[in-house]
Structure formats: structure tokens, C-alpha cells
C-alpha positions in Angstrom: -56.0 76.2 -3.0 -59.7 76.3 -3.7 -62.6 75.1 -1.1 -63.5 72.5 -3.5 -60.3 71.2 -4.0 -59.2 70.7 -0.3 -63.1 69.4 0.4 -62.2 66.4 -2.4 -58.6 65.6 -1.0 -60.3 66.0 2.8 -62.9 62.9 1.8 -60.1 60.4 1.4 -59.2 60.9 5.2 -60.1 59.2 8.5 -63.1 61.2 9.9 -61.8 61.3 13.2 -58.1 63.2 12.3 -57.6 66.8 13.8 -56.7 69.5 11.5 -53.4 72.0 12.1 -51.7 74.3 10.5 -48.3 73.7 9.7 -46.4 77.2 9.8 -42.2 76.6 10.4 -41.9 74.6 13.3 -45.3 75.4 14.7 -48.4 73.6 14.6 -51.6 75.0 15.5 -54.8 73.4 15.3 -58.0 75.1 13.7 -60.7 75.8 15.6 -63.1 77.6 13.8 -63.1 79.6 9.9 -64.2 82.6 8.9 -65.8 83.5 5.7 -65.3 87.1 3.8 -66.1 87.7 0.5 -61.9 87.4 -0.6 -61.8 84.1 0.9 -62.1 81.8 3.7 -59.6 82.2 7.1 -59.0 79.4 9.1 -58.5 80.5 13.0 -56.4 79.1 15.2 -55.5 78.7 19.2 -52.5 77.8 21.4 -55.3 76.4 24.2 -58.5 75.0 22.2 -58.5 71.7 21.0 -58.8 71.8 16.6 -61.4 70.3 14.8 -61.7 66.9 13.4 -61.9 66.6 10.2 -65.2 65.5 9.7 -66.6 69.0 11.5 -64.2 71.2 9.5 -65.9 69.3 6.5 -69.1 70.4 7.6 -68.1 73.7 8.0 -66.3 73.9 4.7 -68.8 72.4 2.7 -70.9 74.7 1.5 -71.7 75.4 -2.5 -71.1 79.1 -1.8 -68.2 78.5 -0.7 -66.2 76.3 -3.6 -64.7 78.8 -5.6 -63.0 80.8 -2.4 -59.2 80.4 -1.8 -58.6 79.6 1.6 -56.4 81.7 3.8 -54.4 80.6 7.4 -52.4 83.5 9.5 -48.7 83.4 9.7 -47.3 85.2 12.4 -48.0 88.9 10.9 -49.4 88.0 7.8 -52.1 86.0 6.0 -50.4 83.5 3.5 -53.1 81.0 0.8 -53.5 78.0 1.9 -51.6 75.7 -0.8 -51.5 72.2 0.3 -51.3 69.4 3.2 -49.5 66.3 4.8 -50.3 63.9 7.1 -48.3 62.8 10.1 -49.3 61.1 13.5 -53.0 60.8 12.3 -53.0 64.8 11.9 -54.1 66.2 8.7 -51.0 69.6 8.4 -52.3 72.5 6.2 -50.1 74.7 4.8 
């Protein structure tokens, strides 16, 4: 999935839901991105609190950043980022 494309479905949300990623049975939530020139990564923690959606917006939306896929970690490996659901007012990547 493409920065843009996750930014437009993002907008339709409440600004307040926190943002995991959905990997298996786990759920981590993202605290913080990194941008490389292959993509974005989206960082995660066991112990932090994630961001809302409204501050991973921010972080997100930037027109450098529209055309890069965006990556999560899964246990050994990095998989793309290809979609979302919502449950319990959380907004689930993966």
C-alpha cells in the first residue's frame, strides 16, 4: 500500500483511534515511522503507548512521502503494509 492511499482511507476515521499492527495473534501499537528511501517502516513497542491517528497522520503526511510503500516488521522479516480493520475503536494495519 502506498502513503497516499492509507493517508485517504486514514481521513474517514475518528481522530482519536490508536493505530496497531495486526501480525497473527499479536497486536502492537506504532509508535513512531521511519523513512528510507525504499519506503516507510512503521516501529513498534511492547511498553509505549501507539499513536493516535491523527499524530500518525501528521507524521505520514508529507508530499514526499506519497509514492512510498509502507513497511511494518514481522517477527524476522519486514512484510508491505497491505491493508487495515477496525475493531474496539483501534485502527489494525496489516
Amino acid at each position: 500500500m502506498r502513503t497516499i492511499d492509507l493517508i485517504l482511507l486514514l481521513n474517514d476515521f475518528k481522530k482519536n483511534n490508536r493505530i496497531f499492527i495486526e501480525d497473527g495473534d499479536q497486536q502492537l501499537p506504532v509508535v513512531d515511522l521511519e523513512k528510507t528511501i525504499d519506503g516507510i517502516f512503521l516501529k513498534t513497542s511492547k511498553t509505549l503507548h501507539g499513536l493516535k491517528n491523527w499524530e500518525f497522520l501528521v507524521l505520514l503526511n508529507q508530499k514526499e512521502n506519497y509514492e512510498l510503500p509502507i513497511f511494518y516488521q514481522s517477527k524476522n522479516s519486514q512484510k508491505q503494509l497491505f491493508g487495515f480493520r477496525v475493531a474496539n475503536d483501534c485502527l489494525l494495519l496489516g
